[in-house]
Structure formats: C-alpha cells, structure tokens
DSSP file (Angstrom, degrees, kcal/mol; ACC not computed):
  #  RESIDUE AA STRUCTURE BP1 BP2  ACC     N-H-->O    O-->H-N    N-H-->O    O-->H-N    TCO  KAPPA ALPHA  PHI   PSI    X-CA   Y-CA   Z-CA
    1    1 A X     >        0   0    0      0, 0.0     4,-1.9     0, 0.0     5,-0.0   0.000 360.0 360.0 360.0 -21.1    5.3  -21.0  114.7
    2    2 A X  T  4  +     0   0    0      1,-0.2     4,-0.4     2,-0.2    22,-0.0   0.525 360.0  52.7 -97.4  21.3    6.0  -21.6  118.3
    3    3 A X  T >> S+     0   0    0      2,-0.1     4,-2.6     3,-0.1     3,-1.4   0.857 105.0  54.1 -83.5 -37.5    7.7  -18.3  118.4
    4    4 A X  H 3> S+     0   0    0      1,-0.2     4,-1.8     2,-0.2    -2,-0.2   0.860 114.9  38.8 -19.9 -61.1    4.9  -16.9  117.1
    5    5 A X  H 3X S+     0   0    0     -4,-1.9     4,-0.6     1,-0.2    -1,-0.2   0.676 108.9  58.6 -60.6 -26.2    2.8  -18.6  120.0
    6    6 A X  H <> S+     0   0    0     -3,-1.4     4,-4.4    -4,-0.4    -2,-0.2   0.772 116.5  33.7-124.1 -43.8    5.3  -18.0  122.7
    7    7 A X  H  X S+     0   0    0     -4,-2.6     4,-2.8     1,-0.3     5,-0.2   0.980 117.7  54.0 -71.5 -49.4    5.1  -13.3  121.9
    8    8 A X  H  < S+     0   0    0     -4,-1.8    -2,-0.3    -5,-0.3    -1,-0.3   0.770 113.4  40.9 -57.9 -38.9    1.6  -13.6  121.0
    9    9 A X  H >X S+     0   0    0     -4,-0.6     3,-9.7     2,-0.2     4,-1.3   0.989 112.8  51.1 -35.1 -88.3    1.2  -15.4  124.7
   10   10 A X  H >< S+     0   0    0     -4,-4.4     3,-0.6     1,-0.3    -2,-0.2   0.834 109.9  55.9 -42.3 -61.8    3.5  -13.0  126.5
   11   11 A X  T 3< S+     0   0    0     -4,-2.8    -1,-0.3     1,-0.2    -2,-0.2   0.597 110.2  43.8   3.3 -47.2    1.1  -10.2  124.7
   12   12 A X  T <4 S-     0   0    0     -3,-9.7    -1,-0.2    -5,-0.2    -2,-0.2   0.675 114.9-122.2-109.3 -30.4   -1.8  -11.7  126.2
   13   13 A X    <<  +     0   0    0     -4,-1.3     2,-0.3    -3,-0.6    -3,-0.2   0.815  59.0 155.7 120.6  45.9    0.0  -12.0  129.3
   14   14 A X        -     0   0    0      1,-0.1    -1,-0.4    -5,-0.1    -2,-0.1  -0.694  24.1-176.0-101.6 169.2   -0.6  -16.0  129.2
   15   15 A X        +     0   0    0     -2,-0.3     2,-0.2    -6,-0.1    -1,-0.1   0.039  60.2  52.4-130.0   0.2    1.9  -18.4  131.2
   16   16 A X  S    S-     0   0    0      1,-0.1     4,-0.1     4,-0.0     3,-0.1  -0.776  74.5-111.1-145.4-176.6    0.5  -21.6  130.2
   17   17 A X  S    S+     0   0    0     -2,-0.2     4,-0.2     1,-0.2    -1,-0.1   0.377  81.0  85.9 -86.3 -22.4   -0.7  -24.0  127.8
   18   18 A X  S    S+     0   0    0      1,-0.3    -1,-0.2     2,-0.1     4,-0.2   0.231  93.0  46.9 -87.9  31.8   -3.9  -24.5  127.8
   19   19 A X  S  > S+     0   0    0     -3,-0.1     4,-1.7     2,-0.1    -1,-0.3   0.422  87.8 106.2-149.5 -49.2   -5.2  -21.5  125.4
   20   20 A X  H >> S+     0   0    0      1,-0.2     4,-5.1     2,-0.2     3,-2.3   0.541  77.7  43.9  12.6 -98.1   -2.1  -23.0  123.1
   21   21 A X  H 3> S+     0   0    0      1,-0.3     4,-1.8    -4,-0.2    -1,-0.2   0.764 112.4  49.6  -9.2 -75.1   -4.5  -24.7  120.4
   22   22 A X  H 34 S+     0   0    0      1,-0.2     4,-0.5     2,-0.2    -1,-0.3   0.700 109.8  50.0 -67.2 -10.2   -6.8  -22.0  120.2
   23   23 A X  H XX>S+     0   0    0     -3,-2.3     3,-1.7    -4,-1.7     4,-1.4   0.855 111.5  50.3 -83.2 -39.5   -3.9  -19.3  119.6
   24   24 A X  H >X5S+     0   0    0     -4,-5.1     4,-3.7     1,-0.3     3,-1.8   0.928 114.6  42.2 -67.7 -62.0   -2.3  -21.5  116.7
   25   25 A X  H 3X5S+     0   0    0     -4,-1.8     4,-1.7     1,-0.3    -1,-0.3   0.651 118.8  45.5 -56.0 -19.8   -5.8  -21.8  115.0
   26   26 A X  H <>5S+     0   0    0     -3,-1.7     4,-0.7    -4,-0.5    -1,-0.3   0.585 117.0  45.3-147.3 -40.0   -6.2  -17.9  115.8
   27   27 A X  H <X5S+     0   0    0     -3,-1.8     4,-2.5    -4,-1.4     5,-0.4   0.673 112.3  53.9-106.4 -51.3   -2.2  -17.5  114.3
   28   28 A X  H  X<S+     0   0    0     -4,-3.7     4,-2.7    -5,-0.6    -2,-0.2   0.971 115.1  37.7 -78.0 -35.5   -3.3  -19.7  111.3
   29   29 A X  H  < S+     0   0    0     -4,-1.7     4,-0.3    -5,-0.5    -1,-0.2   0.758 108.1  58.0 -71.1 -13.1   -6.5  -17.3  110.4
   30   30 A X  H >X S+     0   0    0     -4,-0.7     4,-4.8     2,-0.2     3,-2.0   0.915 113.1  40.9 -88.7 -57.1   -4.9  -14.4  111.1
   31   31 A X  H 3X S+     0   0    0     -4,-2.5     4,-1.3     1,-0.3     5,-0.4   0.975 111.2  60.6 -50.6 -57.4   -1.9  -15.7  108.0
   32   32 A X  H 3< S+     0   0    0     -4,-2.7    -1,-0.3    -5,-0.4    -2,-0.2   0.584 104.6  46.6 -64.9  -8.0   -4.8  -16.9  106.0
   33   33 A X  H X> S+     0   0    0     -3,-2.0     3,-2.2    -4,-0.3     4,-1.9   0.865 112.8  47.2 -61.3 -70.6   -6.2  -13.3  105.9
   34   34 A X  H ><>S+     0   0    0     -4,-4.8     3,-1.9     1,-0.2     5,-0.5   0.975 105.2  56.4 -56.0 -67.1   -3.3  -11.8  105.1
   35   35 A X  T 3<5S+     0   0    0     -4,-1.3     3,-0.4     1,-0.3    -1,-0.2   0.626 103.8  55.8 -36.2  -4.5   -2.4  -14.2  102.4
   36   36 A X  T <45S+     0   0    0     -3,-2.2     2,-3.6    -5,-0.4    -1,-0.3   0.875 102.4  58.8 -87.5 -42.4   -6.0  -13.3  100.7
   37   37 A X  T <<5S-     0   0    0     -3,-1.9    -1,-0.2    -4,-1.9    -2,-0.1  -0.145 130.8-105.2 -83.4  51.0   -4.6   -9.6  100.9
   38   38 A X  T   5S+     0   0    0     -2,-3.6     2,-0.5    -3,-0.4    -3,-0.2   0.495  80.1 133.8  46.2   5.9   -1.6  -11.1   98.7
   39   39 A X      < -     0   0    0     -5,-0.5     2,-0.4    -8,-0.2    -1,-0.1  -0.771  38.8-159.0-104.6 131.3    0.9  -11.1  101.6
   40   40 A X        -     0   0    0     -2,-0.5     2,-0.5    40,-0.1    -9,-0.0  -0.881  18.0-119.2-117.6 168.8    3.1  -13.9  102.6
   41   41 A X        -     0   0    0     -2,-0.4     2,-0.9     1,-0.0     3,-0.1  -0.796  17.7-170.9-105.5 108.6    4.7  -14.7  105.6
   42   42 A X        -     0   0    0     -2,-0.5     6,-0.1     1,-0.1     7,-0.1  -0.792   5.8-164.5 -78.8  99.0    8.0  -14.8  105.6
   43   43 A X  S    S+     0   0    0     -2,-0.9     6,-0.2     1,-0.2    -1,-0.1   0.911  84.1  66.6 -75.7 -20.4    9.0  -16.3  109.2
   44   44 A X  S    S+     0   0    0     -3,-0.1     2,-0.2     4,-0.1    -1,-0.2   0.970  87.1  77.7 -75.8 -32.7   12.5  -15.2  108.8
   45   45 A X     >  -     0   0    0      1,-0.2     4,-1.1     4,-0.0     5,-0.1  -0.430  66.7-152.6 -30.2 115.6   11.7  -11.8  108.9
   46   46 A X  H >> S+     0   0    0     -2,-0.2     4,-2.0     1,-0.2     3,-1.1   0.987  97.4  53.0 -56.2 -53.8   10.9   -9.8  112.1
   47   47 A X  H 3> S+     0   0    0      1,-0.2     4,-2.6     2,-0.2    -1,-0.2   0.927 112.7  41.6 -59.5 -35.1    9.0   -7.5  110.7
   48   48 A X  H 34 S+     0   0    0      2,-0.2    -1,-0.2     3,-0.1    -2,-0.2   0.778 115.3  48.8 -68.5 -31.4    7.0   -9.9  109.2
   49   49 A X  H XX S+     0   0    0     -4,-1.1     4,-2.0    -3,-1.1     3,-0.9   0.899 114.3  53.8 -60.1 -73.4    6.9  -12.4  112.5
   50   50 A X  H 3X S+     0   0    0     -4,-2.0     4,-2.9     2,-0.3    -2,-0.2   0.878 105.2  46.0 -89.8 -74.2    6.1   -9.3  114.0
   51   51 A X  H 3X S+     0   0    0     -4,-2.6     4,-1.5    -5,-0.4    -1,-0.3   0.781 113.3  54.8 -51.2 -25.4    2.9   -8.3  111.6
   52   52 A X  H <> S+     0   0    0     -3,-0.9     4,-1.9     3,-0.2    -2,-0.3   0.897 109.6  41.1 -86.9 -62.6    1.8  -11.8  112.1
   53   53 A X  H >X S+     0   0    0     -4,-2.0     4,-3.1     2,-0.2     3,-0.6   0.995 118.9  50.4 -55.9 -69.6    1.8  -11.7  116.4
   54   54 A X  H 3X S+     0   0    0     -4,-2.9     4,-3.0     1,-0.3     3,-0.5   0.817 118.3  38.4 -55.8 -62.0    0.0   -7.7  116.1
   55   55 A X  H 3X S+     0   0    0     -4,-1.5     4,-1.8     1,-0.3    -1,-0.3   0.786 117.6  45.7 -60.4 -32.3   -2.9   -9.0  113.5
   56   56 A X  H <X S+     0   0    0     -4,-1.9     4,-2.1    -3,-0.6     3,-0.5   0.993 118.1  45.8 -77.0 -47.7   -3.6  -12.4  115.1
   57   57 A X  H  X S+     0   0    0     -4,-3.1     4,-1.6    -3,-0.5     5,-0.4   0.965 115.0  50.7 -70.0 -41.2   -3.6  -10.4  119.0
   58   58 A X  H  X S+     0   0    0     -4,-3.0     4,-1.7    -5,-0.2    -1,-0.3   0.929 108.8  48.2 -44.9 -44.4   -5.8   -7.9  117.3
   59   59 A X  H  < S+     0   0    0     -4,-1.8    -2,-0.2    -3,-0.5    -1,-0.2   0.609 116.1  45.2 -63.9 -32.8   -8.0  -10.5  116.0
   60   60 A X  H  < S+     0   0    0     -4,-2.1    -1,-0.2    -3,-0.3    -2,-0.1   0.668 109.3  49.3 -88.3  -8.1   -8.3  -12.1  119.3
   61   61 A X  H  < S+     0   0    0     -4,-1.6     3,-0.4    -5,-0.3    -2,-0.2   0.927 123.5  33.3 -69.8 -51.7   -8.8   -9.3  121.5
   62   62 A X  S >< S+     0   0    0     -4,-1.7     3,-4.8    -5,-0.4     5,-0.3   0.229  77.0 120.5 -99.4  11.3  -11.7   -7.9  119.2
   63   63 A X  T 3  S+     0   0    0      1,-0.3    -1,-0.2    -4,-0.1    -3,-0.1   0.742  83.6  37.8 -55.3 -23.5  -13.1  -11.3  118.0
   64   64 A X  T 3  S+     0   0    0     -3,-0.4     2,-0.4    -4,-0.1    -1,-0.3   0.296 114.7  72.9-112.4  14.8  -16.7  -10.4  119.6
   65   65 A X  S <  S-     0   0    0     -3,-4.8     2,-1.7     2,-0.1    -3,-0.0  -0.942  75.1-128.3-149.6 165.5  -16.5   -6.7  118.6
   66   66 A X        +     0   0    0     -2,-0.4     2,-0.3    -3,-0.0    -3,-0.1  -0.543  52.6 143.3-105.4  82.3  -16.7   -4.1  115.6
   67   67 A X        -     0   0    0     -2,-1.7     2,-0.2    -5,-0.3    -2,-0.1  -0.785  49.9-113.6-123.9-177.0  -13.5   -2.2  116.0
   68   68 A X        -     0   0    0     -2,-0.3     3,-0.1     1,-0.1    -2,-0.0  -0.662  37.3 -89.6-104.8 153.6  -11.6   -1.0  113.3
   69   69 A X        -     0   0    0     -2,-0.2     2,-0.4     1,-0.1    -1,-0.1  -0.134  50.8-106.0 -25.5 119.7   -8.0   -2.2  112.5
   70   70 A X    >>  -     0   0    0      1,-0.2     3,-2.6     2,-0.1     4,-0.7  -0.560  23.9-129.4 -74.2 135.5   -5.5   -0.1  114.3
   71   71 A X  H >> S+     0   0    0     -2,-0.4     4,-3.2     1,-0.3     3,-0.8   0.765 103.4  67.5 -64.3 -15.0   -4.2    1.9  111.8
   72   72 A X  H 3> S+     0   0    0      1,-0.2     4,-0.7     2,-0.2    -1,-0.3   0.822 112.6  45.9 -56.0 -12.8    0.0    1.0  112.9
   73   73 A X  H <> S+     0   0    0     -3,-2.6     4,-0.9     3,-0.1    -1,-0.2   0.667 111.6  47.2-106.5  -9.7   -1.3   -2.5  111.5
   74   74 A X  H << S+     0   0    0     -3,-0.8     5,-0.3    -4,-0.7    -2,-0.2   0.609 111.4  45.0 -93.9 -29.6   -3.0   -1.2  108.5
   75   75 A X  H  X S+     0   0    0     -4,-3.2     4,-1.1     2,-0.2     3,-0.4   0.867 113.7  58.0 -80.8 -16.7   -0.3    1.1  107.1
   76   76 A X  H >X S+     0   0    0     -4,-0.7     4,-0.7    -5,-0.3     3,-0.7   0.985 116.2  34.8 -56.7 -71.6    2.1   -2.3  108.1
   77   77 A X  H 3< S+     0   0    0     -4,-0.9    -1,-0.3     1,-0.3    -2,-0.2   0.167 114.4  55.2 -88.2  32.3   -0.3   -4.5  105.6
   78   78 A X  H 3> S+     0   0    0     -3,-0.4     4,-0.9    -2,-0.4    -1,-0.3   0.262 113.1  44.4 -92.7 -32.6   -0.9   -1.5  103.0
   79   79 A X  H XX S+     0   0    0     -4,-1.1     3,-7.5    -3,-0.7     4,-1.6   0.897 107.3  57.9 -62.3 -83.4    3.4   -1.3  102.7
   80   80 A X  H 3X S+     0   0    0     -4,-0.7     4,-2.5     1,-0.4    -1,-0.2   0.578 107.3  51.1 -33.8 -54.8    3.5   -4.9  102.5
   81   81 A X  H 3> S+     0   0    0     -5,-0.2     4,-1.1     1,-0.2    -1,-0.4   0.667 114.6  41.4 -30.6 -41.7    1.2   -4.5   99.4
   82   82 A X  H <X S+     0   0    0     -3,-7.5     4,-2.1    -4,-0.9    -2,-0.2   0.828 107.4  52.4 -73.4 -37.8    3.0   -2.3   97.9
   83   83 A X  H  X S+     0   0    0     -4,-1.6     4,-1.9     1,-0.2    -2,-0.2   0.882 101.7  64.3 -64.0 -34.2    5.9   -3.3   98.3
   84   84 A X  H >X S+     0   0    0     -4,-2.5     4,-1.5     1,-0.3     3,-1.2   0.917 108.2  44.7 -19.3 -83.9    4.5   -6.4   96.9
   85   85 A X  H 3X S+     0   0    0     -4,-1.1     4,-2.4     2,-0.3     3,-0.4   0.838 105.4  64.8 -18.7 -56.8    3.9   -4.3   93.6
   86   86 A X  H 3< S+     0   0    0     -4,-2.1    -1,-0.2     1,-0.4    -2,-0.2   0.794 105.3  38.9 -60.2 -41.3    7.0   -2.9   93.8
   87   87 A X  H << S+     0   0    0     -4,-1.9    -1,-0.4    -3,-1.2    -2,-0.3   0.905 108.8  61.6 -89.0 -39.0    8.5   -5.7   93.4
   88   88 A X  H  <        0   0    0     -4,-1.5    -2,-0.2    -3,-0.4    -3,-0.2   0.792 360.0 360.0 -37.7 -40.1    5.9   -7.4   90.6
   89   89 A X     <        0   0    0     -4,-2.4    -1,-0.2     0, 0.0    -2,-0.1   0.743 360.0 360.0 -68.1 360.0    6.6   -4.6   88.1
C-alpha cells in the first residue's frame, strides 16, 4: 500500500506526510468501490496498482464535484470486468 501512497502523492504533487492518512482512507474507498464492481486488486500487478492510484486520484480530485469518470478509467474497469467473465465461464 505504501507504493500506492507514495504515486498517488507524486500525482498530487505532495512531498510530505501530513495528507498520508487521509490518502490511505481515500486508497481504501477507492478498492472498496472497485471490489463492489467485482474487481480485485491484485498488488502485484502494475496494471492493476496502476488502476488503483488513477481511481483513488480521480476520486480525490472530484470529491466535491459531479464529473464523470474519465472514460481511460472506465474502459480500464469495464476490461477488468470482462475479463473477469472471461475467466468465470
């Protein structure tokens, strides 16, 4: 998780600590979201690591506002779905 913290930081363009807390809680809703959409987080994966930093920095950038999922982060967590399937059948 603290690589997680450490891109999502650089992202935000933070250098310090004190914002720490609230990015892991911000990191921890962001999974629990996806995991309602059936996806789990595989931290060895990049791509997955990766899907995990964009939706939690979307989700804190836009926390006070109604903008839409950018769609590179929606066709990410519509594959992941599928693939999901893909693999279920």
């Amino acid at each position: 998780m603290d690589e997680i913290i450490a891109i999502l930081k650089l992202n935000l363009g933070i250098s310090h600590d004190q914002k720490d807390k609230a990015l892991l809680e911000e990191i921890k809703a962001a999974k629990s979201e996806l995991e309602s959409k059936s996806i789990k987080i595989d931290y060895d994966s990049p791509e997955d690591r990766m899907l995990l930093v964009d939706f939690s920095l979307w989700r804190y950038k836009n926390k006070n506002e109604d903008i839409a999922l950018p769609k590179s982060i929606s066709y990410r967590i519509k594959n992941r779905i599928a693939k999901r399937r893909a693999e279920n059948v």
